[in-house]
C-alpha positions as CSV (number, residue, x, y, z in Angstrom):
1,X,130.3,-45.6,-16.2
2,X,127.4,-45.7,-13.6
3,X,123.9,-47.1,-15.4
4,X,120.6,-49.0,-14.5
5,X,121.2,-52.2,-16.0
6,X,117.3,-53.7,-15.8
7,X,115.9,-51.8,-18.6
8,X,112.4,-51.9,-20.1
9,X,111.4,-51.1,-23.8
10,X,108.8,-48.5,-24.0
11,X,107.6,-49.8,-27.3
12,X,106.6,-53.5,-26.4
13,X,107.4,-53.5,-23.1
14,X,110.2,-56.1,-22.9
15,X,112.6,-56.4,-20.0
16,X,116.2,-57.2,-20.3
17,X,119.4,-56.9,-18.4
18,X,122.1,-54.3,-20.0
19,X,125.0,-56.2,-18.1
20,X,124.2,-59.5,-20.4
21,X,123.4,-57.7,-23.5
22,X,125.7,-54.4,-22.9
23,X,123.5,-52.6,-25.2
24,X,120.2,-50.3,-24.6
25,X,118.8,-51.5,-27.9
26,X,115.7,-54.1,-26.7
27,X,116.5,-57.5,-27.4
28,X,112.8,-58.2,-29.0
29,X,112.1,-55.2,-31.0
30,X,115.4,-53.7,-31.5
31,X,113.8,-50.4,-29.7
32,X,116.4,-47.9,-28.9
33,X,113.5,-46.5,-26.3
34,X,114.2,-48.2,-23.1
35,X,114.4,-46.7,-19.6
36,X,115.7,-47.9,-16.3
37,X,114.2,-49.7,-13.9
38,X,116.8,-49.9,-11.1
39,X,116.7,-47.6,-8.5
40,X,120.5,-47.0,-8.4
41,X,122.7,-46.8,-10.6
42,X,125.9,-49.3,-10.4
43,X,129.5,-49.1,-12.0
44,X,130.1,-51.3,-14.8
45,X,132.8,-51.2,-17.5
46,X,132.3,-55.0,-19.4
47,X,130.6,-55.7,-22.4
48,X,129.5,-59.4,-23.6
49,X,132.1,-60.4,-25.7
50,X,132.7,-63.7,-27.6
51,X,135.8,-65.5,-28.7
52,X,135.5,-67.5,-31.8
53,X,138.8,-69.0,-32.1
54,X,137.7,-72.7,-33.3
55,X,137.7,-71.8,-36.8
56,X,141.8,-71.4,-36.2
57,X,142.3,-74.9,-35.4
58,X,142.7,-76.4,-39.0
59,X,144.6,-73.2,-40.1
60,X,147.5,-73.1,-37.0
61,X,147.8,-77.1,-37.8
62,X,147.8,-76.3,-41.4
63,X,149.4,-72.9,-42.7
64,X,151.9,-70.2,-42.2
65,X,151.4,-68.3,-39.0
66,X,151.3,-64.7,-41.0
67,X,148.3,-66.2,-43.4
68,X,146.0,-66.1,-40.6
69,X,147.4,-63.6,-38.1
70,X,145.4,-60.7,-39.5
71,X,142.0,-62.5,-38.8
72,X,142.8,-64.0,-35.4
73,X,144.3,-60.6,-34.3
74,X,141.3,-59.1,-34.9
75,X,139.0,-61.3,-33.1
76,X,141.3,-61.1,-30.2
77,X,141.3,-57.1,-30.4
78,X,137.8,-56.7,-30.1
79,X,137.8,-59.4,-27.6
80,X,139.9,-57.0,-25.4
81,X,138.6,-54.1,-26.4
82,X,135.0,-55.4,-24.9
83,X,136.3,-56.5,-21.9
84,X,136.1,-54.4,-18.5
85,X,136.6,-55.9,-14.6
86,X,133.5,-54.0,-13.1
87,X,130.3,-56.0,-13.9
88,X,126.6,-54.8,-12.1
89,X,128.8,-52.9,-9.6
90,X,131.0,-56.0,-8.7
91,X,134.6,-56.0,-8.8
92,X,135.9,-58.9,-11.1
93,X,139.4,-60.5,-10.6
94,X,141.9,-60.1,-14.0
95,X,141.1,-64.0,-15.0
96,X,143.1,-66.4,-16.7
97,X,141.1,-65.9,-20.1
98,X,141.6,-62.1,-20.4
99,X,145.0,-63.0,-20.1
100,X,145.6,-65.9,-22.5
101,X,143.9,-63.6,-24.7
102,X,146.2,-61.0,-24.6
103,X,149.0,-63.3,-25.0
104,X,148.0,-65.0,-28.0
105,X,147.5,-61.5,-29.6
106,X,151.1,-60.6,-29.0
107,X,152.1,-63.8,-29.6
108,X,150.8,-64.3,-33.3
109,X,151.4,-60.7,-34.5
110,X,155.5,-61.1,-33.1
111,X,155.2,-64.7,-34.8
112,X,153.8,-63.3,-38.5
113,X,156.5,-61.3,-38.9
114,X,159.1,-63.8,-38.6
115,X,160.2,-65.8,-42.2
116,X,160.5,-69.2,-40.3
117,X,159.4,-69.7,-36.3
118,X,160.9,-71.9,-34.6
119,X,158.9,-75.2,-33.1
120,X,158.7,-74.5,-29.8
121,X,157.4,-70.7,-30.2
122,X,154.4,-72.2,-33.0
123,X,153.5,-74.8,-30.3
124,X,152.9,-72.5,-27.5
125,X,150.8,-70.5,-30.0
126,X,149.0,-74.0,-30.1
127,X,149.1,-74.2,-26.5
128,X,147.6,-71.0,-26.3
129,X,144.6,-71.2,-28.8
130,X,144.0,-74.5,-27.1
131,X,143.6,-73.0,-23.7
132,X,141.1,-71.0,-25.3
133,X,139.1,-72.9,-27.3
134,X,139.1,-76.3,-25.2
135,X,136.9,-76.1,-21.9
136,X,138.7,-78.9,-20.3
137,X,142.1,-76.9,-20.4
138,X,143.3,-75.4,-17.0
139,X,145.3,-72.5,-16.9
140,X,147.4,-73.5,-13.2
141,X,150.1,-70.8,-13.2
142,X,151.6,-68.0,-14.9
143,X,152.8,-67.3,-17.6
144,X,150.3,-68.8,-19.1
145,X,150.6,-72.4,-20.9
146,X,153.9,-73.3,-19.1
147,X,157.4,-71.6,-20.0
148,X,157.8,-69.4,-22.8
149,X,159.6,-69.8,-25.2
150,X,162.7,-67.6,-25.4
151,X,161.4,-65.9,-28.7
152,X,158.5,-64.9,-27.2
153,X,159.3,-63.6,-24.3
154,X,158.5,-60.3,-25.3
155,X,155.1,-61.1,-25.7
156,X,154.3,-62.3,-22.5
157,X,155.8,-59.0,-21.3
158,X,153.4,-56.9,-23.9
159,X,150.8,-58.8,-22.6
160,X,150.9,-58.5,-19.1
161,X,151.7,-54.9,-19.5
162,X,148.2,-54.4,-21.3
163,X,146.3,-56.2,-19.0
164,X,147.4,-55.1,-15.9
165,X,146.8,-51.4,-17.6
166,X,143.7,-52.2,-18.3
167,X,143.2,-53.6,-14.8
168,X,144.7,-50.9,-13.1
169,X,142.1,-48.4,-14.6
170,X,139.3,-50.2,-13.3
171,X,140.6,-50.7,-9.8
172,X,141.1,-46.4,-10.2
173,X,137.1,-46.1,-11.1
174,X,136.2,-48.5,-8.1
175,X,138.5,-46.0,-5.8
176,X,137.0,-43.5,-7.3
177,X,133.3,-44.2,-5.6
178,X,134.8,-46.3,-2.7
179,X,138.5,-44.7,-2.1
180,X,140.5,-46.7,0.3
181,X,144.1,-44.4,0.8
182,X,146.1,-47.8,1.3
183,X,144.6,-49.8,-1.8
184,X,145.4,-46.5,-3.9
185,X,148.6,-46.0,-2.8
186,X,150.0,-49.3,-3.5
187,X,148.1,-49.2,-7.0
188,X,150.3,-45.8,-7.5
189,X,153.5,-47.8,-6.8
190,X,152.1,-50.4,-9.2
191,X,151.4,-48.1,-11.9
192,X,154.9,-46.8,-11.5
193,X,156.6,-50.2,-12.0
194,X,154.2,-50.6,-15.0
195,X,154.9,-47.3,-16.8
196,X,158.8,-48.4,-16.3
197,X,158.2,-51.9,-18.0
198,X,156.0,-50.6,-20.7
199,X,159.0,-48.4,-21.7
200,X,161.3,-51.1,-22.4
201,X,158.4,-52.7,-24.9
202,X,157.9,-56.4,-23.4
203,X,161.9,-56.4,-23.1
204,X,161.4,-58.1,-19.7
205,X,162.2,-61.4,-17.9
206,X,159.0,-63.5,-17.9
207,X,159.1,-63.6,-14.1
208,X,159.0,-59.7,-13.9
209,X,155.8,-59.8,-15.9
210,X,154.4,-62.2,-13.9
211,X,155.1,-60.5,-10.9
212,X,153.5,-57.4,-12.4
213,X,150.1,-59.3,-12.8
214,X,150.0,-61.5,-9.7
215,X,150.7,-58.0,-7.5
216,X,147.4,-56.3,-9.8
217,X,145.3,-59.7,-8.7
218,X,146.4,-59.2,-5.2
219,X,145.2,-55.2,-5.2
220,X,142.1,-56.6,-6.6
221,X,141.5,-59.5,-4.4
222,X,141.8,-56.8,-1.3
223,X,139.0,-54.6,-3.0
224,X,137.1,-57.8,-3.3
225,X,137.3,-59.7,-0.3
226,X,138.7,-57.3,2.4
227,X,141.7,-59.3,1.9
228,X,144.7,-57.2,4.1
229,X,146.6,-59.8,3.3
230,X,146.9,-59.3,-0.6
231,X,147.5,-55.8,0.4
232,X,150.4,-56.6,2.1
233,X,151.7,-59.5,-0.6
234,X,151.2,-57.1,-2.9
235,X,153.6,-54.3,-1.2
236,X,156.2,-57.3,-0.8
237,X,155.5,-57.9,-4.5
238,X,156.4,-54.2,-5.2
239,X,159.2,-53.7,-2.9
240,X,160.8,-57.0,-5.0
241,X,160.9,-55.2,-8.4
């Protein structure tokens, strides 16, 4: 959507950005009377979202995955959910924590339904959560967290599918108010390959899902930096699938 994000209540006068807060409610009187102050108004699809994941840490090292799955999963939902790539009317790359995020989602609802995981699948979920919670932890390369484990393969796949959707539809609004034929047709062929993978339901090789993201980050990186080179990366990308 296209707002003015520097707002002003018209009860006590308070001013406040809506791309920090993401709501029009004034922060000091809880007013739902505010009105714009910018002169334009600027695309922007992300809401302030939090991840509160350190509460976990005792239960993953502690209890069975599916006694805690439900409450994690929800966190991580609404974490997503929140989250857009278009802040202020700047394009945002598809970063490492939407990503991790998505993965541990998958990852702990395909691990609660199994009677007994095996080790190395519950210590990626550790690897995972850590990646979140711990600021010191990089994320180098994808998939996320190193190799994954052959049980979870799938949710890597589920994961990159979702987020490169939910990419994809904000690199559509930006071409929608600055259209570049080139950017949007490779996104087309991208959208293609990811309507194809979604079908087969994270059934994928982890280097096909990788592939799938990196090629989104390269579209995006051309929006955002005039880049013609992640353009054209990106059509080699495609043409490898």
């Amino acid at each position: 959507m296209e707002i003015r994000g520097q707002r002003a209540c018209q009860s006590c006068y308070t001013e406040w950005s809506y791309y920090e807060t993401g709501s029009i409610a004034c922060p000091n009187c809880g007013s739902l009377q505010s009105v714009g102050l910018d002169d334009n108004r600027k695309q922007h699809t992300d809401s302030p979202a939090a991840l509160p994941l350190s509460e976990f840490s005792d239960r993953i090292a502690d209890d069975p995955v599916d006694q805690y799955a439900d409450d994690m999963t929800d966190i991580l939902r609404e974490y997503t959910r929140k989250r857009g790539f278009i802040t202020g009317g700047d394009l945002r790359e598809l970063d490492d924590t939407y990503l991790v995020a998505r993965t541990l989602l998958h990852t702990v609802d395909m691990l609660a339904r199994e009677r007994d995981p095996p080790t190395d699948a519950e210590l990626y979920l550790l690897d995972l959560h850590k990646a979140l919670t711990d600021e010191g932890t990089a994320i180098d390369d994808l998939p996320p967290c190193g190799p994954v484990p052959e049980p979870l393969t799938e949710a890597w796949g589920l994961a990159a599918c979702d987020a490169v959707d939910a990419y994809s539809g904000d690199l559509r609004t930006w071409l929608d108010s600055s259209p570049d034929a080139a950017a949007r047709s490779t996104l087309g062929r991208l959208r293609d390959h990811l309507k194809r993978l979604q079908a087969l339901q994270g059934d994928v090789q982890p280097k096909t899902a990788t592939r799938l993201v990196r090629t989104a980050r390269d579209i995006g990186r051309y929006l955002r930096a005039d880049d013609d080179t992640a353009l054209a990366t990106a059509g080699d990308r495609l043409d490898g699938f």
